[in-house]
C-alpha positions as CSV (number, residue, x, y, z in Angstrom):
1,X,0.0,0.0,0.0
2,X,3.2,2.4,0.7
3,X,4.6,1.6,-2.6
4,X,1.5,2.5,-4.6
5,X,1.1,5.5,-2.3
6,X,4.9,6.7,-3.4
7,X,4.2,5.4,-6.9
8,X,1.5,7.6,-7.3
9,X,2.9,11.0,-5.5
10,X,5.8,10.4,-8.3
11,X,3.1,9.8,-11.1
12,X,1.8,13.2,-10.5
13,X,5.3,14.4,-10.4
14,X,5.9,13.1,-14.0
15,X,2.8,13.4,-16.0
16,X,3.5,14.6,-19.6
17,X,0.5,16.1,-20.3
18,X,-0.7,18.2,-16.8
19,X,-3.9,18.3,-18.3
20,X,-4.8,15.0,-17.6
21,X,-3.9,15.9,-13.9
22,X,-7.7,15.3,-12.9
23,X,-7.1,11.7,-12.9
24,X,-5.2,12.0,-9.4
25,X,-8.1,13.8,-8.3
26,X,-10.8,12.0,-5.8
27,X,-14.1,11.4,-7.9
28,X,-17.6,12.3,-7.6
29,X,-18.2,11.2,-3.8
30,X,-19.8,7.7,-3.5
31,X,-18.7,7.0,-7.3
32,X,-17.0,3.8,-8.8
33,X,-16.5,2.7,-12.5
34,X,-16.8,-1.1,-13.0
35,X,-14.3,-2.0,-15.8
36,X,-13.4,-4.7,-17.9
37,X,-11.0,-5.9,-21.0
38,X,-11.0,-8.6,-23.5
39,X,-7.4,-9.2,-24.8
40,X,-5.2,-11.0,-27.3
41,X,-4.0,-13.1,-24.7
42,X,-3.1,-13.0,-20.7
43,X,0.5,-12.0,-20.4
44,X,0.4,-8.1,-19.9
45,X,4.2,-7.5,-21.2
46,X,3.2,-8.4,-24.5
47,X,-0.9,-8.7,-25.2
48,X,-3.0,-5.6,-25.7
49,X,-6.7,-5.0,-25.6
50,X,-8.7,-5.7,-28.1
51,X,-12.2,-4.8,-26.0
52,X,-12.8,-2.3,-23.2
53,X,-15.6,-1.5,-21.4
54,X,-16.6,0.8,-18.1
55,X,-19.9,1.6,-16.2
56,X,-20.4,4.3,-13.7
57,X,-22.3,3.0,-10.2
58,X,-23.4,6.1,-8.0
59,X,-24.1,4.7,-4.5
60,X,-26.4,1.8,-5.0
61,X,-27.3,2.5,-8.3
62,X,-25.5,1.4,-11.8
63,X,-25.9,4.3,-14.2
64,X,-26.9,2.6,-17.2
65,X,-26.8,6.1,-19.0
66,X,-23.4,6.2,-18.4
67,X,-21.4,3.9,-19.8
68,X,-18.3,3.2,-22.0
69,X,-17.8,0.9,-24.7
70,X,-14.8,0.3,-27.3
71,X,-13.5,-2.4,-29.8
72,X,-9.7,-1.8,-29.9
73,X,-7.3,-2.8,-33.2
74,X,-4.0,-4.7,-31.4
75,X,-0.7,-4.6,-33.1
76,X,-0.2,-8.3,-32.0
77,X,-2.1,-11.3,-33.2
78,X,-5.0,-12.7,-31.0
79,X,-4.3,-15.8,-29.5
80,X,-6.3,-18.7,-30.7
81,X,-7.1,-19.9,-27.0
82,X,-8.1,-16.4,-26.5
83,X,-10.5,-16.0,-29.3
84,X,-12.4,-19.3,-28.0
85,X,-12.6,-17.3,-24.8
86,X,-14.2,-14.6,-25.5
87,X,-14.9,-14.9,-29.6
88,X,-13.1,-11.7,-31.2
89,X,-11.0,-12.5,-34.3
90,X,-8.7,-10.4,-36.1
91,X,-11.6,-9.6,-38.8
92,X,-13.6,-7.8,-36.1
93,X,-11.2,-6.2,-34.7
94,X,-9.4,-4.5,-38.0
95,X,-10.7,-1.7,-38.8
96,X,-11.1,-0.5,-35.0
97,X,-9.0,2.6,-33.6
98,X,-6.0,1.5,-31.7
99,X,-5.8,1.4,-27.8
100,X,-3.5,4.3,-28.2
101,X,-6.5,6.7,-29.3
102,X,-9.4,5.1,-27.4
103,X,-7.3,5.6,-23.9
104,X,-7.9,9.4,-23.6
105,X,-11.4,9.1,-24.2
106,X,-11.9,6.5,-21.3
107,X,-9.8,8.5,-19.3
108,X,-11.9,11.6,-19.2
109,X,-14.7,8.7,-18.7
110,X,-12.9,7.6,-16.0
111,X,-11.6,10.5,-14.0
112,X,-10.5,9.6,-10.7
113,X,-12.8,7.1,-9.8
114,X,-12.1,3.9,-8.0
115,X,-11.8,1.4,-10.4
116,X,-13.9,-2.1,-9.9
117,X,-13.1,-5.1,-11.5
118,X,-13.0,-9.0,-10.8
119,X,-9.3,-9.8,-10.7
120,X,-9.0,-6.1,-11.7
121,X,-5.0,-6.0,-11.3
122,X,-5.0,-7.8,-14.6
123,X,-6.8,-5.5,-16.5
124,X,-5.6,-2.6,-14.7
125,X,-2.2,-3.8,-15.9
126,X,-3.0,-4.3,-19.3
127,X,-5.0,-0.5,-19.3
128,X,-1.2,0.5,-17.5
129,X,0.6,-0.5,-21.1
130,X,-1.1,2.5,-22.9
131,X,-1.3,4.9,-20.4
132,X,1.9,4.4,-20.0
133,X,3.0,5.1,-23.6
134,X,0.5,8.2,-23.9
135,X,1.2,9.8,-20.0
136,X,4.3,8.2,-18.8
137,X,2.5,7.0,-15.8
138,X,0.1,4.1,-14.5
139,X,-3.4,4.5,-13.2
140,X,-3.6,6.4,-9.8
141,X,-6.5,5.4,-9.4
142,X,-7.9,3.3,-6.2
143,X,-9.2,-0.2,-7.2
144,X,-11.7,-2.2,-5.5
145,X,-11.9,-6.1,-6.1
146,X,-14.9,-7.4,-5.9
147,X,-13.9,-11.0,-5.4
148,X,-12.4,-9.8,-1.8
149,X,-15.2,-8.2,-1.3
150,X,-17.3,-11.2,-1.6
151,X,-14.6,-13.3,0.1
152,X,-15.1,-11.2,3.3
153,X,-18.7,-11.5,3.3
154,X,-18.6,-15.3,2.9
155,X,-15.1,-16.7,4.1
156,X,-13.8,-14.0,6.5
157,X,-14.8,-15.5,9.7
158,X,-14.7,-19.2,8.3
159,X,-12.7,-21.7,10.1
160,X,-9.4,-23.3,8.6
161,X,-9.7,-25.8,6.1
162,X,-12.9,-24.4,4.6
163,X,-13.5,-24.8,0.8
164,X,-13.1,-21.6,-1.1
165,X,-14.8,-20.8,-3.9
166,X,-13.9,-17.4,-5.6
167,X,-14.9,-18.2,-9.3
168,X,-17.3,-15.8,-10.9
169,X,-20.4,-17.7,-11.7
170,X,-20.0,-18.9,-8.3
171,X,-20.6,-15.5,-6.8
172,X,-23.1,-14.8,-8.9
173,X,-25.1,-18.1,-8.1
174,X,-24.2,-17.5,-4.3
175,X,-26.1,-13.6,-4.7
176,X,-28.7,-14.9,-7.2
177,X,-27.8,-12.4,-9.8
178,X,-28.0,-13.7,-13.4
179,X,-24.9,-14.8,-15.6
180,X,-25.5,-13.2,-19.0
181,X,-22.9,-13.2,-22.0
182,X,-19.3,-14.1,-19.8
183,X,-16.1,-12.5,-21.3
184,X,-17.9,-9.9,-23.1
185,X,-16.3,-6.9,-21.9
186,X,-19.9,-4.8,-21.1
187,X,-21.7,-7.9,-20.1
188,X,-18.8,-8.5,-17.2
189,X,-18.0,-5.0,-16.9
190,X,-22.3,-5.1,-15.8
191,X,-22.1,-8.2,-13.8
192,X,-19.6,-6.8,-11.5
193,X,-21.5,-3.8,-10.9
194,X,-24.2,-6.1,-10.0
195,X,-22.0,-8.1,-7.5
196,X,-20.5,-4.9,-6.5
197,X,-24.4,-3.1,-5.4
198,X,-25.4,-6.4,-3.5
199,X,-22.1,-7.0,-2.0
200,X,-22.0,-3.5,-0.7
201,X,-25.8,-3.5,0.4
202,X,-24.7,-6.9,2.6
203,X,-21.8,-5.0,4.4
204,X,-23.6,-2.3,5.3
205,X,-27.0,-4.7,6.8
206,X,-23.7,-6.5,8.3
207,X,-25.5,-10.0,6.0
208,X,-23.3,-12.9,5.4
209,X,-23.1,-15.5,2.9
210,X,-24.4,-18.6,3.8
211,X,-22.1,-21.6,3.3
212,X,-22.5,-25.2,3.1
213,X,-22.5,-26.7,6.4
214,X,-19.4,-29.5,7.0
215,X,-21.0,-33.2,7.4
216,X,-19.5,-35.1,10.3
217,X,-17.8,-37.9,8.8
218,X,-20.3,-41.1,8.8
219,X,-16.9,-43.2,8.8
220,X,-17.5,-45.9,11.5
221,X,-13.7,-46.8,13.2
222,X,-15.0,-48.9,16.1
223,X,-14.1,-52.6,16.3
């Protein structure tokens, strides 16, 4: 947390272009974006997006209004195990505006906004590639995971040894929200806002998740 605190302070230091210098401002109060990527593959020091999107969540409401939505054109090829993932071949993809000129418009969408995401690091790091190369800095932004979110309200006061279950249709099922179109970057940027609204709403009623009670063993080791 100190790194990314000192990482940030020199951010702001460095920024190329100062008028982008809103993005280490706080956001509206009681505002998140919930943001997702589809890529050419899952290794951020090489892949690049090929799919972005973002949706604005004001308290306990997802602004449907207010979303963000882009098909990106990579310089790389898209990985074959990555198009059966998420279904984007190079043909839809090629006569899209790079990543390089869809970034400034998502950051102005963005602003300084916690950023929500399941497993968000990953596409926080992927985002990082292009800021980098337009700003000469990462994201400043504050990131919320909503998978640790959810792990608090179910796990956090489970006892050792208990099964763990962090996958996404899992938390889904587990807050009886529906699973629409997975890895398609709206439909699981909107998901997440979903998990995200009934996740918070739980914290703040102080509601847990249920979990499966532990059968005693019906092994018999008498004589």
């Amino acid at each position: 947390m100190a790194l990314r605190w000192l990482m940030r302070k020199l951010d702001h230091v460095t920024l190329r272009d100062k008028s982008y210098g809103f993005l280490f401002e706080p956001g509206p109060p009681d505002e998140v974006v919930s943001i997702d990527c589809e890529t050419t593959g899952l290794d951020p020091s090489r892949d690049e997006i090929i799919s972005v999107a973002a949706i604005k969540i004001r308290g306990d409401r997802i602004l449907a209004s207010e979303t963000f939505q882009a098909v990106a054109r990579p310089r790389v090829a898209i990985a074959a195990a990555a198009i059966k993932v998420h279904g984007l071949r190079e043909i839809d993809v090629c006569n899209a505006r790079p990543m390089i000129e869809i970034i400034p418009d998502l950051l102005h969408f963005i602003g300084g906004r916690p950023l929500l995401g399941y497993y968000v690091d990953f596409d926080i790091a992927m985002l990082n590639n292009d800021v980098a190369e337009l700003l000469g800095i990462h994201l400043p932004n504050p990131r919320i995971e909503v998978s640790g979110l959810y792990y608090e309200r179910k796990y956090g006061d489970a006892p050792p040894g208990t099964q763990i279950d962090l996958t996404f249709a899992n938390i889904l099922r587990d807050l009886n929200l529906p699973l629409f179109n997975q890895h398609d970057a709206f439909s699981d940027a909107l998901m997440t806002a979903m998990i995200y609204v009934n996740l918070k709403d739980y914290a703040a009623r102080d509601v847990r998740i249920a979990r499966p009670r532990i059968k005693p063993s019906s092994d018999y080791h008498g004589m």
